[in-house]
C-alpha positions as CSV (number, residue, x, y, z in Angstrom):
1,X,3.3,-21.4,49.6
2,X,2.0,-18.4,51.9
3,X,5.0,-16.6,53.5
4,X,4.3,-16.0,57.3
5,X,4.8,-12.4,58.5
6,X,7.5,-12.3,61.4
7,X,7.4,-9.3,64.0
8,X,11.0,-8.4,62.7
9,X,9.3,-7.2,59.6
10,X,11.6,-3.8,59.1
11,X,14.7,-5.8,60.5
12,X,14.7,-3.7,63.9
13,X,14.8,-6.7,65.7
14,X,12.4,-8.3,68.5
15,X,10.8,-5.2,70.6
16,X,8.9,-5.5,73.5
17,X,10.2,-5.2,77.5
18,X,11.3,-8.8,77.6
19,X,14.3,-7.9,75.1
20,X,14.8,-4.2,76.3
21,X,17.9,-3.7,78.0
22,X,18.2,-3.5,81.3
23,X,18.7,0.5,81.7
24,X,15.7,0.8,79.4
25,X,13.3,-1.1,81.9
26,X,14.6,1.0,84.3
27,X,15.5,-2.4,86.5
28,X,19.4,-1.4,86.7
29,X,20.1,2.0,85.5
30,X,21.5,5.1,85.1
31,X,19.8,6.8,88.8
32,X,16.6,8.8,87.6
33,X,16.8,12.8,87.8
34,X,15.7,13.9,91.5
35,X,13.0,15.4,91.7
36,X,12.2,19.3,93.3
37,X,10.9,17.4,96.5
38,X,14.3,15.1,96.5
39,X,16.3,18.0,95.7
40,X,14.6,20.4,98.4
41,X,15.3,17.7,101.0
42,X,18.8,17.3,100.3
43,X,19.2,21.2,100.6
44,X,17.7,21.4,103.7
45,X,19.4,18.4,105.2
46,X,22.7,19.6,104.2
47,X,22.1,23.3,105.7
48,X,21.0,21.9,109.1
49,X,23.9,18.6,109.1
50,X,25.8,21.9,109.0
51,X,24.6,23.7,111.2
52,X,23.8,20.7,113.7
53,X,27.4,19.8,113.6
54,X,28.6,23.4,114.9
55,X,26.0,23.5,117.7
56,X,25.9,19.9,118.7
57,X,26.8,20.3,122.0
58,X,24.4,23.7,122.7
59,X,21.6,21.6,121.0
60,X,21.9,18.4,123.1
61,X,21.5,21.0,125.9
62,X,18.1,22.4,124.7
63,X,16.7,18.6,123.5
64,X,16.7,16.7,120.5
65,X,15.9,18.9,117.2
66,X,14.3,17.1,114.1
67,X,13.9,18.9,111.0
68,X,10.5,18.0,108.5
69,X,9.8,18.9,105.3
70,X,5.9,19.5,104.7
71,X,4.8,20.6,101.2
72,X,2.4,23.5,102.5
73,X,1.1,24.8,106.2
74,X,-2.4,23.4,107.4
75,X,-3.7,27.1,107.8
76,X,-6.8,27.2,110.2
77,X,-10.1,28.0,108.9
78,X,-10.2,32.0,109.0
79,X,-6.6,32.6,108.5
80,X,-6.7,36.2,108.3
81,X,-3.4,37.3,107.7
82,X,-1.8,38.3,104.0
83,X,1.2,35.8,104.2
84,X,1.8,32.0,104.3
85,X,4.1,30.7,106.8
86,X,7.4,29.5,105.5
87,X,9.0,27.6,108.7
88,X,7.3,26.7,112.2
89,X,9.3,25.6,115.4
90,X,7.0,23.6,117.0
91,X,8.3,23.4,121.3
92,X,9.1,20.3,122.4
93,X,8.6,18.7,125.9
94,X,9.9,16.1,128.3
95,X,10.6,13.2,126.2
96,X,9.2,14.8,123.1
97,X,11.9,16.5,120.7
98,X,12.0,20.5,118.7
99,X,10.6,20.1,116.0
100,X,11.5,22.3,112.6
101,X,9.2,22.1,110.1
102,X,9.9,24.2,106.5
103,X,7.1,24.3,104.1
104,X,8.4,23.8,100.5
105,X,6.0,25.3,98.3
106,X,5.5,28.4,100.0
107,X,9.7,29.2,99.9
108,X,9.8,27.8,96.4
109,X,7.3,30.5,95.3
110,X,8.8,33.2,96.7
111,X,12.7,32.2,96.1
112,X,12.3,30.4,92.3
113,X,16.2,30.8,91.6
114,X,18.4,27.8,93.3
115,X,20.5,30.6,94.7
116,X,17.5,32.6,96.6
117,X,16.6,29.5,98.0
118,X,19.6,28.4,99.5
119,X,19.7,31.7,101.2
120,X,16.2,31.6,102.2
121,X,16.5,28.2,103.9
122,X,19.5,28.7,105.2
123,X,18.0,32.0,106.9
124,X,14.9,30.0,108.2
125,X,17.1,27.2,109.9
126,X,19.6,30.0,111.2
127,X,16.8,32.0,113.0
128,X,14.6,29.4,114.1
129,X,17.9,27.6,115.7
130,X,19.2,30.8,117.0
131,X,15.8,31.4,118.8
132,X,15.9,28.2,120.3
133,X,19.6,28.5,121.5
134,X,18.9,31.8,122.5
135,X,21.5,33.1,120.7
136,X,21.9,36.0,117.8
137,X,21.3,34.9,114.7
138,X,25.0,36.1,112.9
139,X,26.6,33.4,115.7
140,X,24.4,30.6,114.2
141,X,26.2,30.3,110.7
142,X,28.9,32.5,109.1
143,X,27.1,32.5,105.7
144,X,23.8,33.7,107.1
145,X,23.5,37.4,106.5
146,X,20.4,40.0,108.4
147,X,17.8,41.0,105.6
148,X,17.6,37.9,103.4
């Protein structure tokens, strides 16, 4: 009589994603690891929640301000200058909000450490709203310090 070979063969049991567990098919599970877009986002949306919550009233006099996240500048063709733009305040108009955007990459290069990079956004979003309040800089955020 011929035996018949069975998948379980090494007595590991049945394999395959119908019997994986649940947290293995990723269908319920442990949350995955951000990632260094997630992570950038979250830092910059707790530095301006921050800073939007100290200066609501001062802001709602200027207009709406939204913050963006882009991963690099759209240079124009030509760009003849040495550095890449970190942050750009883009005006807004009637009916059209302030616009913040930070470029990612560019302040990831030049601040790799997680501590140089919370000081550098938090220095962009300080001067960029101070400039648009109208106000110095040192007023926009205790933590933000001249130089960095």
């Amino acid at each position: 009589m011929a035996t018949r070979h069975r998948r379980d063969r090494r007595g590991r049991g049945m394999r395959g994603p119908g019997v994986l567990p649940a947290w293995a098919g990723g269908v319920r599970s442990i949350p995955a690891r951000p990632t260094r877009r997630e992570r950038f986002d979250d830092l910059v949306l707790a530095i301006a929640d921050a800073i939007d919550a100290r200066w609501q009233r001062e802001l709602q006099a200027v207009g709406t301000l939204e913050y963006a996240v882009e991963d690099t500048p759209l240079l124009p063709e030509g760009w003849a200058h040495d550095t890449t733009p970190l942050a750009s305040m883009v005006r807004g108009g009637p009916g059209r909000p302030h616009r913040l955007v930070l470029f990612r990459r560019p302040i990831e290069h030049r601040a790799p450490e997680r501590e140089d990079l919370e000081a550098l956004v938090l220095t962009l979003v300080v001067e960029n709203v101070a400039e648009l309040l109208d106000l110095p800089a040192e007023d926009i955020d205790p933590r933000y310090q001249p130089g960095d």
